[in-house]
N, C-alpha and C positions, 0 to 999 in steps of 0.2 A: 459648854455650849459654843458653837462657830458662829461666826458673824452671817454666815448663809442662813443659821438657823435662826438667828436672832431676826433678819431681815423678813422670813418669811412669817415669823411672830408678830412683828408689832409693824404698824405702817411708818413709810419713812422718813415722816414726814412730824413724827412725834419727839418731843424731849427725850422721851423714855427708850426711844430706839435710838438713841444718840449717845444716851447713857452706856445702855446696854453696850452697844460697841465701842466706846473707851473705855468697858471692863473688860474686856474681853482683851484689846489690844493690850491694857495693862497687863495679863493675866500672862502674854505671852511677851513682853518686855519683860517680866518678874524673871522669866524661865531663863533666859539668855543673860538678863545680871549677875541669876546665880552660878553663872560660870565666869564673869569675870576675875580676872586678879583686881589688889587689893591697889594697885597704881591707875588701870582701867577706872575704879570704881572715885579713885581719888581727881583723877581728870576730869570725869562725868561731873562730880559736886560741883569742882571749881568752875567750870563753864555755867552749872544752873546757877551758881551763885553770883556770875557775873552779867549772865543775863539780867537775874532780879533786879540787881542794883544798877544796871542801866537803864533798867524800863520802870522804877521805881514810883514816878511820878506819874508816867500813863497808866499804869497801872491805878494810882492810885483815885488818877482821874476818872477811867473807865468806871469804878467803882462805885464810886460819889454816883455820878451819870447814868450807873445803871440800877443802883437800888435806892437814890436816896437819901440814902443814909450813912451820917458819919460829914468828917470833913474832910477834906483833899490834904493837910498842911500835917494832920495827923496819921493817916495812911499812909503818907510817904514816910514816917518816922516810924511805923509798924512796917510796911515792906522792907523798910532798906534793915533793920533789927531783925526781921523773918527770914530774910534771905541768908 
């Protein structure tokens, strides 16, 4: 499915059409990894992984803040582990 089609599927205004087009983007990120080399794909890690464990704490804030639930002090010790 194209994101034109997805767009003209659901309004734009919903979750689910939000969804819908980070699967979609994902589907064509997928395509273009699997032509990376094994060094490409090595750089790619190390940069998400340095992201995580820089944002480790906002992250963990946003989370508490957005659902609720859990604590900050223990999500920052599950992100920076996850990352």
């Amino acid at each position: 499915m194209t994101i034109a089609a997805i767009e003209a599927a659901t309004p734009k205004t919903t979750a689910a059409h939000e969804i819908d087009v980070m699967a979609v983007k994902a589907l064509k990120a997928l395509e273009q990894f699997k032509g990376f080399t094994q060094e490409q794909v090595d750089s790619i890690t190390e940069a998400m992984t340095a992201a995580g464990v820089a944002n480790e704490r906002f992250l963990a804030e946003f989370a508490v803040e957005e659902t609720g639930i859990g604590n900050v002090e223990d999500k920052v010790i599950k992100n920076h582990f996850g990352t």
